[in-house]
C-alpha positions as CSV (number, residue, x, y, z in Angstrom):
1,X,0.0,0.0,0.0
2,X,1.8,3.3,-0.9
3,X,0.7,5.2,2.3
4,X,2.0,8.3,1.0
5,X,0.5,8.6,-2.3
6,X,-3.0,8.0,-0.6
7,X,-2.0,10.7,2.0
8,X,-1.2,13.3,-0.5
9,X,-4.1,12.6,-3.1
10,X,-6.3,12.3,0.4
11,X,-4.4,16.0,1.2
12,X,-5.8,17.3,-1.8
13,X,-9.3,16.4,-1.0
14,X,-9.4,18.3,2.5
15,X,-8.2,21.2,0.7
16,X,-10.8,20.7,-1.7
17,X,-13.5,20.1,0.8
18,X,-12.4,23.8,2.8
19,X,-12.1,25.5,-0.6
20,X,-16.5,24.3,-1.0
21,X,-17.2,24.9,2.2
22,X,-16.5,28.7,1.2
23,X,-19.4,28.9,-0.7
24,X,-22.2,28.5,2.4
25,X,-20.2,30.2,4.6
26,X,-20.7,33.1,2.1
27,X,-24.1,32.5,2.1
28,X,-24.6,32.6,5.8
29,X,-22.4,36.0,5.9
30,X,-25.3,36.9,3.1
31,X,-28.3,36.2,5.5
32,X,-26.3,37.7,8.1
33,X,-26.7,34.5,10.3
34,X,-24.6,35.5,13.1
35,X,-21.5,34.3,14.5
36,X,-22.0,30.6,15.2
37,X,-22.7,29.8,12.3
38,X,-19.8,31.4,10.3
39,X,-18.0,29.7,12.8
40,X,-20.0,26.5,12.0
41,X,-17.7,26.8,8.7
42,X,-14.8,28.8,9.2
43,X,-14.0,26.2,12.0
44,X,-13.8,23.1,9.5
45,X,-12.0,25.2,6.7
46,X,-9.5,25.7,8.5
47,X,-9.0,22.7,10.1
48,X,-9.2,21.1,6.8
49,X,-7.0,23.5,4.9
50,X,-4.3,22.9,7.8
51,X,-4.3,19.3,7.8
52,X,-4.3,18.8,3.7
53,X,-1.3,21.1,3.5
54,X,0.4,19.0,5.8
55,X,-0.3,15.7,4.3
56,X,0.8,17.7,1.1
57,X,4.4,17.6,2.4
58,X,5.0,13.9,2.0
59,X,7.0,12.7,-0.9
60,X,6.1,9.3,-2.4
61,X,8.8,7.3,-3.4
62,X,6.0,5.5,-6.0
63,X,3.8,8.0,-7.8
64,X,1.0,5.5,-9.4
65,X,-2.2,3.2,-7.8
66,X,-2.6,-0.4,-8.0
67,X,-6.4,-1.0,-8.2
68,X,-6.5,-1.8,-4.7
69,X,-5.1,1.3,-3.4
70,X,-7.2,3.1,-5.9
71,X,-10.5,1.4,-4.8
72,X,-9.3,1.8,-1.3
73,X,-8.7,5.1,-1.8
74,X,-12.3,6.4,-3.5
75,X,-13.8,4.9,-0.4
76,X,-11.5,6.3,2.1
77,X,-12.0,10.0,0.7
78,X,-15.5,9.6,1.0
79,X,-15.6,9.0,5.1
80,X,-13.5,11.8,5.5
81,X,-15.1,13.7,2.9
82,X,-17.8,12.9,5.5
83,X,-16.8,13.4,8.7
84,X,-15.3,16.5,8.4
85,X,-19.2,17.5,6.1
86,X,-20.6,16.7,9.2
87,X,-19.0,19.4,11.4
88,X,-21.3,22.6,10.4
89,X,-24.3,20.5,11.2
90,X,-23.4,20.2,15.3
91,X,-21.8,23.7,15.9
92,X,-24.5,25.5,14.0
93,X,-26.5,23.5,15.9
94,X,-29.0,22.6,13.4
95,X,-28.1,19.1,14.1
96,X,-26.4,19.0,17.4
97,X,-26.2,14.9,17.2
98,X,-22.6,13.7,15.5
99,X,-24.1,10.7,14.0
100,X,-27.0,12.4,12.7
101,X,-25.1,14.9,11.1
102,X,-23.1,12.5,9.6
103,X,-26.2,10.7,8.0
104,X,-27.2,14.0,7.0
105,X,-24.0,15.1,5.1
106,X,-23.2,11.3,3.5
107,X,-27.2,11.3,2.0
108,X,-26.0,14.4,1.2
109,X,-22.5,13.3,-1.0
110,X,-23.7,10.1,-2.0
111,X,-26.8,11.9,-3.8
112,X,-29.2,10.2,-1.5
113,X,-31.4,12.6,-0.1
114,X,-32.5,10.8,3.1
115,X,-33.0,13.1,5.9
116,X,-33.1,12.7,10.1
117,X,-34.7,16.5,10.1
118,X,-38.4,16.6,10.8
119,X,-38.9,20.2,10.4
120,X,-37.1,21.7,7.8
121,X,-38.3,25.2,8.6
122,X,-36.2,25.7,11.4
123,X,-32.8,24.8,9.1
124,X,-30.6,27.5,8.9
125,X,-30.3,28.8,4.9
126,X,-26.4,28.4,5.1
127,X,-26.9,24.3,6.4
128,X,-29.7,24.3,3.8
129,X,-27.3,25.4,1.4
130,X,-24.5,23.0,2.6
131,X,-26.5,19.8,2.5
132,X,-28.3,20.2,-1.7
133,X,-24.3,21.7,-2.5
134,X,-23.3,18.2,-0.8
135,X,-25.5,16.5,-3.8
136,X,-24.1,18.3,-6.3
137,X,-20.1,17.6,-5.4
138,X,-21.6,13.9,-4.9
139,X,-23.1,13.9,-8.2
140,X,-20.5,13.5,-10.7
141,X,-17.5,12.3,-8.2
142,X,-15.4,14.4,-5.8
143,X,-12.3,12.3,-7.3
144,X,-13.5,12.8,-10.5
145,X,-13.4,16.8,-9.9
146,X,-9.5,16.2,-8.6
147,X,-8.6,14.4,-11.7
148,X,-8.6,17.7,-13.9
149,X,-5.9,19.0,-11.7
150,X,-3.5,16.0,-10.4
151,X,-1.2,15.2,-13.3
152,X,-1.9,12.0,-15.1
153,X,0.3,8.9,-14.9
154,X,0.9,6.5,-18.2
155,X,0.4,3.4,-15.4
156,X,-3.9,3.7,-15.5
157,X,-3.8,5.5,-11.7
158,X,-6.4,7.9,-12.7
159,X,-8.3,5.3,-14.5
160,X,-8.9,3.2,-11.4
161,X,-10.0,5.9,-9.7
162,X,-12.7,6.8,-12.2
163,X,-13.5,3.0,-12.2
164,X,-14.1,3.0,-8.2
165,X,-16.1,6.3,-8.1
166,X,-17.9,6.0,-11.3
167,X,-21.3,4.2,-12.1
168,X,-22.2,1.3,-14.2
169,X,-20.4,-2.3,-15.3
170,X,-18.1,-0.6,-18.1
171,X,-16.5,2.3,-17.6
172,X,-14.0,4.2,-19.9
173,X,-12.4,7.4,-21.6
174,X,-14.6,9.6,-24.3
175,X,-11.1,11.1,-24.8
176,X,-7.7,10.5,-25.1
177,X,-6.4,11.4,-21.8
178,X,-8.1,10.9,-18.6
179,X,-7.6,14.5,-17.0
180,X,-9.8,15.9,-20.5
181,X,-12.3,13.4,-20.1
182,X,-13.2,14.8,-16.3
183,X,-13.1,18.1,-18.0
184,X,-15.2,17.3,-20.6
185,X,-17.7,15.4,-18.2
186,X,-17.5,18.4,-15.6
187,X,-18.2,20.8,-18.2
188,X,-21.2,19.3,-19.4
189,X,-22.6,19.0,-15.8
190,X,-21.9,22.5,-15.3
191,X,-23.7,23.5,-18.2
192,X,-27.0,21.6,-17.6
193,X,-27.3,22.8,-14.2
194,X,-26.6,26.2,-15.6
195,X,-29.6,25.9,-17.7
196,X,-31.6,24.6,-14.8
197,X,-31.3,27.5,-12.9
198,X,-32.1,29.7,-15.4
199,X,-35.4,28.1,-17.1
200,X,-36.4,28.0,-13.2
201,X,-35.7,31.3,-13.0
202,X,-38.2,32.4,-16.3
203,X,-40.9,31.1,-14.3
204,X,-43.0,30.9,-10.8
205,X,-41.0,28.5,-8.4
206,X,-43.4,28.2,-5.2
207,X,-46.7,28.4,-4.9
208,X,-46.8,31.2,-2.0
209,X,-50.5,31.0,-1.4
210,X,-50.7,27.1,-0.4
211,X,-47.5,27.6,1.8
212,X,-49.2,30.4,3.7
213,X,-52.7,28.7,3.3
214,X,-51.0,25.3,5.3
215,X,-49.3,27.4,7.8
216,X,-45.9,28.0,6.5
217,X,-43.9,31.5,5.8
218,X,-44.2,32.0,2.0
219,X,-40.0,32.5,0.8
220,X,-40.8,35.3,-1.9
221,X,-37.0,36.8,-1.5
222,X,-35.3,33.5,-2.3
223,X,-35.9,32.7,-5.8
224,X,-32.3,32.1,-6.7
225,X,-31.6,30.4,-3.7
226,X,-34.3,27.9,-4.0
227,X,-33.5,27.7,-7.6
228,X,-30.3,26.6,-7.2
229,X,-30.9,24.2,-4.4
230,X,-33.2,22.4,-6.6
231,X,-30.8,22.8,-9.8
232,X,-28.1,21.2,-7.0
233,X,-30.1,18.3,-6.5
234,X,-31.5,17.7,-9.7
235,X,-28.3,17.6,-11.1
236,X,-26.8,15.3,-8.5
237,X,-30.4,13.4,-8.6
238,X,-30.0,13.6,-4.7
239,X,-33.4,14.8,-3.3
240,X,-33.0,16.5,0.3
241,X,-35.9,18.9,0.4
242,X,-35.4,22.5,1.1
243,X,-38.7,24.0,2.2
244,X,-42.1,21.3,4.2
245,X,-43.7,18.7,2.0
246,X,-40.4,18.2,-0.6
247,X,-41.9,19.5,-4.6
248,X,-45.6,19.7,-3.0
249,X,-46.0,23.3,-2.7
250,X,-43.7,24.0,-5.9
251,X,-46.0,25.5,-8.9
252,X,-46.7,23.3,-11.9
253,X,-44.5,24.6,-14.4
254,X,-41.2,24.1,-12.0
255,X,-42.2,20.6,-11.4
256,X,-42.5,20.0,-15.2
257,X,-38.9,21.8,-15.2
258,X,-37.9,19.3,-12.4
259,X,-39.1,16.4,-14.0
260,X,-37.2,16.5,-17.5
261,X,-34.5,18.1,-15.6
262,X,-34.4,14.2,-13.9
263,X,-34.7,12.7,-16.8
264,X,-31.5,14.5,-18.5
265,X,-29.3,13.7,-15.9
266,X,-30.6,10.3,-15.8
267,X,-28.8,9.9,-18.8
268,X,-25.6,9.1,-19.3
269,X,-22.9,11.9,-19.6
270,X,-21.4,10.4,-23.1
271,X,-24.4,10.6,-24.6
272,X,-24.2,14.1,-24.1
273,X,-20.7,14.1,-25.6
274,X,-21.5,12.7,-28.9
275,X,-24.6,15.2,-29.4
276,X,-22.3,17.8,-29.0
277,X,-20.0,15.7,-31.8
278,X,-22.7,15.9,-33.9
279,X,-23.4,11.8,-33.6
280,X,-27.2,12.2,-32.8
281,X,-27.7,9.0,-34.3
282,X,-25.2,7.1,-32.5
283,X,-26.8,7.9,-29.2
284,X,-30.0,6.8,-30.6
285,X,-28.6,3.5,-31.6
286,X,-27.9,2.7,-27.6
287,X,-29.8,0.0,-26.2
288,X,-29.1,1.4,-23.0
289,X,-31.1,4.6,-23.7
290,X,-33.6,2.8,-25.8
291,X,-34.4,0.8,-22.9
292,X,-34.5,3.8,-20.3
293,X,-37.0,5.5,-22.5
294,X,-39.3,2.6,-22.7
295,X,-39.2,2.4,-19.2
296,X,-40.1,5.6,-18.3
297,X,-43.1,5.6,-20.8
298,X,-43.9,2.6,-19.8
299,X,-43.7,3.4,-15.7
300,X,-45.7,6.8,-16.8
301,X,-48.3,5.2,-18.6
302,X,-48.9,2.3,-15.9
303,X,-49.1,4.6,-13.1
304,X,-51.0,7.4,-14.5
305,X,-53.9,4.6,-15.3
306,X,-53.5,3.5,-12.2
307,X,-54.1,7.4,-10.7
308,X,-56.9,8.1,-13.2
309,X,-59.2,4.7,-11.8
310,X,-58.7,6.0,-8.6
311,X,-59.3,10.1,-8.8
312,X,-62.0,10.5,-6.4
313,X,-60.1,8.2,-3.8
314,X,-56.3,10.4,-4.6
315,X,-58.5,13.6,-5.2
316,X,-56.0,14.9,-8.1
317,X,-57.7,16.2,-11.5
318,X,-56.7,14.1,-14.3
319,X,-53.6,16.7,-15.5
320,X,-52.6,16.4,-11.9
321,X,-52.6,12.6,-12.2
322,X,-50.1,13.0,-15.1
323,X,-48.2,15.3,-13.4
324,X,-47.4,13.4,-10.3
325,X,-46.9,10.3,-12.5
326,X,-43.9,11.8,-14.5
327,X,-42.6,13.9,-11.5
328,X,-42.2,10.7,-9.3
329,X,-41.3,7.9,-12.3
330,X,-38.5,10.1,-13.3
331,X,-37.5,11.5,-9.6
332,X,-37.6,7.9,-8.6
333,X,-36.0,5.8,-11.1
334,X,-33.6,8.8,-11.5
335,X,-33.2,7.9,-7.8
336,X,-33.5,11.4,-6.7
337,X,-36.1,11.0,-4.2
338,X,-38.1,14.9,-4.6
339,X,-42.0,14.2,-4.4
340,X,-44.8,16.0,-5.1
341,X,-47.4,13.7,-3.7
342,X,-47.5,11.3,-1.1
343,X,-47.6,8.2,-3.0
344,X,-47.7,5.9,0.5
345,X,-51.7,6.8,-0.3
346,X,-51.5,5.8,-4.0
347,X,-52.9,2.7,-5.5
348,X,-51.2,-0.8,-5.2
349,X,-50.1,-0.9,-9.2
350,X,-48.7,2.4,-8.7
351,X,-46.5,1.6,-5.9
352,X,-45.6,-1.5,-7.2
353,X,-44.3,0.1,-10.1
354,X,-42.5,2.7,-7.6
355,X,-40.9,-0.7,-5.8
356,X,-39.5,-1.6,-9.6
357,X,-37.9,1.4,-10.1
358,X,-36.4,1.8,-7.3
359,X,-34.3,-1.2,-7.8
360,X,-33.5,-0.4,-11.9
361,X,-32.0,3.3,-11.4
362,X,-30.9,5.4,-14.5
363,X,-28.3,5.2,-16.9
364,X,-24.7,4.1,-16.1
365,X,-22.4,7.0,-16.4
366,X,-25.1,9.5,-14.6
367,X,-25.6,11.0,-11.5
368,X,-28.2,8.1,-10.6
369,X,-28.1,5.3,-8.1
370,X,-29.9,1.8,-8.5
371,X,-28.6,-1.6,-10.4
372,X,-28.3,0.6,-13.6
373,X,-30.1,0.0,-17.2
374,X,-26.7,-1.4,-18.4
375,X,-26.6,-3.9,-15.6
376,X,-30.5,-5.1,-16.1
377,X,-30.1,-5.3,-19.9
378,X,-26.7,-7.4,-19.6
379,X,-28.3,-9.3,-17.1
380,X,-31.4,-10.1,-18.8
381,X,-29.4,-11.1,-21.9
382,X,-26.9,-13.1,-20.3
383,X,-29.9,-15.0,-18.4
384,X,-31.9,-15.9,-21.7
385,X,-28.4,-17.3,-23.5
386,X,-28.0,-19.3,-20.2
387,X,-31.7,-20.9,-20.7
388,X,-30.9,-21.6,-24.8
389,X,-27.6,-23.2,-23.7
390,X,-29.7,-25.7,-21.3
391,X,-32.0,-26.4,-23.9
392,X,-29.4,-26.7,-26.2
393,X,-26.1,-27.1,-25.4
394,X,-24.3,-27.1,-28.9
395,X,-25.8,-23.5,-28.7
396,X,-23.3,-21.5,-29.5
397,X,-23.8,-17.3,-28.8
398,X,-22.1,-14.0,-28.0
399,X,-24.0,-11.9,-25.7
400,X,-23.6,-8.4,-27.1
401,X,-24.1,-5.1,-26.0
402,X,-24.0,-1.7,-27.7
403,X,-22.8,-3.4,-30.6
404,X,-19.8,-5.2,-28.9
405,X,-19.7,-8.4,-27.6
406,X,-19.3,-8.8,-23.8
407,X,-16.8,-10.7,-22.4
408,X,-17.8,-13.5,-19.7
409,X,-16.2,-11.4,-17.3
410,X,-18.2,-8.5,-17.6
411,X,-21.2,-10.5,-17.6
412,X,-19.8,-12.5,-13.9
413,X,-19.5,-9.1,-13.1
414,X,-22.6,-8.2,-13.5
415,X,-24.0,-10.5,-11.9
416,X,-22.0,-10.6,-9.2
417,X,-23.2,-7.2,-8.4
418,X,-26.7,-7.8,-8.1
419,X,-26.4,-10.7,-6.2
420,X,-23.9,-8.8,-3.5
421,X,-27.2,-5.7,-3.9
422,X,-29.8,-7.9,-2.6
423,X,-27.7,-9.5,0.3
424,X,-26.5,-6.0,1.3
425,X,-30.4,-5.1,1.4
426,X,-31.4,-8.1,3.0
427,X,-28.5,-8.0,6.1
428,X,-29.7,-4.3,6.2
429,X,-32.9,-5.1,7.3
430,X,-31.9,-7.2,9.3
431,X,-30.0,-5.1,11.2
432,X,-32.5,-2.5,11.6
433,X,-34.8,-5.6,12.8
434,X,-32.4,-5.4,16.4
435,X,-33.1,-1.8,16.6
436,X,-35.3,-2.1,20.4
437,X,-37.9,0.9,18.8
438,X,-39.0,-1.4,15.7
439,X,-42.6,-2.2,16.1
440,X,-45.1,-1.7,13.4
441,X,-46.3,1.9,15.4
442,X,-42.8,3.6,13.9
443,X,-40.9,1.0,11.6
444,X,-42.0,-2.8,10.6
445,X,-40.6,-5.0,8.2
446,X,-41.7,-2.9,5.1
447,X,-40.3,0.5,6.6
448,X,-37.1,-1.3,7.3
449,X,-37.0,-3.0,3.6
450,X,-37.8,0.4,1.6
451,X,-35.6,2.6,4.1
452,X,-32.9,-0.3,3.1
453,X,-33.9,0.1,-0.4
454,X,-33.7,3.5,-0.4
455,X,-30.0,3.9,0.6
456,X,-28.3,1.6,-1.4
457,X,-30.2,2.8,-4.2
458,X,-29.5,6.6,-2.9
459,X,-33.0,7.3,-3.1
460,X,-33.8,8.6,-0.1
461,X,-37.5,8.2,0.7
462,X,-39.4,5.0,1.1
463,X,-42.4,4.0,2.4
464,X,-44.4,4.1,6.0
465,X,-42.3,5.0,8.8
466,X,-40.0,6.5,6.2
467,X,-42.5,7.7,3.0
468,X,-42.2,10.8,1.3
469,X,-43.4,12.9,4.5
470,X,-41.4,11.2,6.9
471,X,-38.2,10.9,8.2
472,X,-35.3,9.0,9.5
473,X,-35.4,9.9,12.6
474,X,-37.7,7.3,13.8
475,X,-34.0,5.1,13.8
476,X,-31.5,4.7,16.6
477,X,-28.2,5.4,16.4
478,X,-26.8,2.1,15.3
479,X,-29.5,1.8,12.5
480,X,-28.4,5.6,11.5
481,X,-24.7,3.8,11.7
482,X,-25.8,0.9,9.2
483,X,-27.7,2.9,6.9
484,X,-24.6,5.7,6.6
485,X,-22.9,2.3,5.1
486,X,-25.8,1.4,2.8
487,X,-25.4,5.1,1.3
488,X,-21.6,4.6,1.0
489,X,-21.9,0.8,-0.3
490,X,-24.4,2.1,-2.8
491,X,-23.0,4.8,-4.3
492,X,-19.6,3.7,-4.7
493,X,-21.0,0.3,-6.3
494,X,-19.8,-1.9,-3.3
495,X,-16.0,-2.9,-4.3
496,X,-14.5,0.0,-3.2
497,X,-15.7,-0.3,0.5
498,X,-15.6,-3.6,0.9
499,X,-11.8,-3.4,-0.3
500,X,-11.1,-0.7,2.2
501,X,-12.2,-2.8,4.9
502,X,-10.8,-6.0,3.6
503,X,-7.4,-7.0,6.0
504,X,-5.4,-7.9,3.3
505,X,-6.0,-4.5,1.6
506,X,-3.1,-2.7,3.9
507,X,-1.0,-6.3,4.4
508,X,2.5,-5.6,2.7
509,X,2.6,-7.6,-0.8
């Protein structure tokens, strides 16, 4: 293990992490919050920026990663990433618990979106801003981000670090060197945020009158900051709600905005890459995209006729119906988590469908959580040459994808992951089962399977004790401890943590 190396790369990240942390602290000098709670940040910028130049002083004798190191790596950064997140949280005292700050600020960078706050009205804007700004670093990869600046080795270093913080079964360069493809791929998520924020901006955002109507104070001076929190998490397709009742009391036309918005970063980056190549066609050609859109029609279709049987029961008007039915298919299959409705009321076809995508995710190569189209379509092709070779077995085929042929690695891979996905979830709930306040009055079995569900996926909601208008509070600390894990194990695809806390990862070779 080349201690060293890890310590300077991990260096680079604190300073990183005290350079972001900048931005809320400008925003709580902006609302003039007071003094605790510049000091909430000035505290953990500094401490950061102190400790990452030190670490920068080391000199590796060896300046390249072995995959281990690099998968090791990508995990560690994230924990610390974390711990240190956490710190604003308990001295602003917006979240005076450690551990619940910490399951705060990892939802947060792993783009999940669950949340231990039951009343977000009382959240400071500066913490408000830290936790969506979490989802956006998250989105794309915080090592991703440090590839643009750390010069790139001819040994494949920087590629096994996008390999261990990137999503999906196959991931590669869409250039020539590793340090232009992280530009290229930051650029472009720039850009589409960018464009969020600004189409939010041409239109109403909140609709005043029902917040004021319910109860609530009605936000008219904080357009652009609510438009970028939502831009922040739609781009990250994390979810953590900014003002009561998530997208409920947003107007129409933002949650249209919202919706597609999902749907685009769904997608994966690439695609984006060749459109601005001019090779529409190509991305057309993708089975992975062809088979994301016919889900998402499909999920729309099936849960909007579910809705539409049931409108005296729901109470929505038929455009409402359609509404809610693209807002949630594409915030939940984009793993995002926002809502607009509480669908722990809706029809059992419609949740059903809600259970589905949950496990399926977006694209590989998005912001999005999940198994991953690429996954399920490998998967399912992999699984119907494996029945023709029992029936058969001079059969002779090449599973393909995209137009290549897979090798039987990639396909062992594959699944290899989904099986390691479902016992993660199952020993998940499981241990939530030992937590001494689970009875069906705050969390049963189905709580305890979606709120499982929901962080390895990085979805964030689920259903019952912890549905759309709920929380995760309801859990002890050790369940907040587990879940915290879930998030981790999800996002970073599982490898990389399990390496970092395999013994023979830090045993001499």
């Amino acid at each position: 293990m080349n201690y060293k190396l890890l310590g300077k790369v991990l260096g680079k990240i604190m300073i990183l992490e005290s350079i972001l942390m900048l931005a809320p602290l400008f925003v709580s000098l902006i609302y003039g919050e007071g003094l605790r709670h510049a000091l909430a940040f000035i505290i953990p910028i500094c401490a950061l920026a102190i400790l990452g130049f030190l670490m920068q002083r080391t000199t590796p004798k060896r300046r390249s990663f072995y995959q281990k190191e690099g998968f090791a790596l990508v995990a560690l950064v994230w924990i610390v990433m974390t711990l240190f997140g956490a710190i604003p949280f308990v001295i602003s005292r917006d979240v005076p618990n450690y551990i619940d700050a910490c399951f705060e600020i990892m939802s947060g960078f792993t783009t999940t979106g669950a949340s231990i706050i039951t009343d977000i009205t009382v959240i400071s804007h500066s913490i408000l801003f830290w936790r969506s700004f979490s989802h956006w670093i998250g989105g794309m990869g915080i090592l991703v981000f440090v590839l643009i600046f750390i010069p790139e080795s001819d040994d494949g270093s920087s590629m096994h670090l996008l390999r261990a913080e990137s999503p999906g079964p196959q991931v590669g360069k869409i250039a020539s060197k590793m340090k232009v493809t992280a530009r290229i791929l930051y650029l472009i998520y720039l850009c589409l945020t960018a464009i969020e924020v600004i189409v939010l901006m041409c239109g109403p955002l909140i609709n005043h009158e029902a917040l004021i109507a319910n109860g609530y104070e009605s936000y008219e001076g904080d357009k652009l900051f609510h438009a970028l929190l939502t831009a922040f998490g739609s781009a990250g397709t994390g979810g953590f709600g900014f003002i009561p009742n998530s997208f409920e009391y947003f107007t129409p036309f933002a949650q249209y905005v919202v919706a597609i918005s999902l749907l685009i970063f769904g997608c994966n980056f690439a695609l984006y890459y060749l459109v601005l190549l001019g090779k529409i066609k190509q991305v057309f050609k993708s089975e992975e995209f062809k088979t994301y859109l016919i889900i998402v029609i499909c999920a729309v279709f099936l849960v909007f006729i579910s809705l539409v049987t049931k409108l005296s029961t729901v109470g929505y008007s038929v455009e409402e119906a359609f509404r809610h039915s693209l807002f949630q298919v594409s915030s939940l299959m984009t793993t995002t988590g926002y809502t607009t409705a509480n669908y722990d009321i809706w029809p059992e076809l419609a949740k059903a469908i809600i259970v589905i995508l949950m496990f399926t995710g977006a694209m590989a190569g998005s912001t999005a959580g999940g198994i991953k189209m690429s996954r399920l379509v490998i998967a399912v092709k992999g699984t119907y040459v494996n029945i023709r070779k029992l029936i058969n077995p001079r059969y002779v085929s090449k599973t393909k994808f995209e137009g290549k042929s897979l090798e039987e690695k990639t396909k062992n891979d594959v699944f290899a992951f989904i099986t390691l996905y479902v016992f993660i979830i199952l020993l998940t709930v499981l241990l939530l089962s030992f937590d001494p306040s689970n009875h069906e009055a705050e969390h049963g079995f189905f709580s305890n399977f979606s709120a499982s569900l929901a962080c390895i996926s990085n979805i964030g909601p689920g259903f019952e004790a912890v549905g759309p208008y709920a929380s995760f509070a309801c859990y002890n600390s050790f369940s907040k401890i587990v879940l915290i894990f879930t998030m981790l194990l999800g996002r970073l695809e599982i490898l990389p943590v399990l390496i970092l806390f395999t013994p023979r990862t830090w045993k001499k070779s």
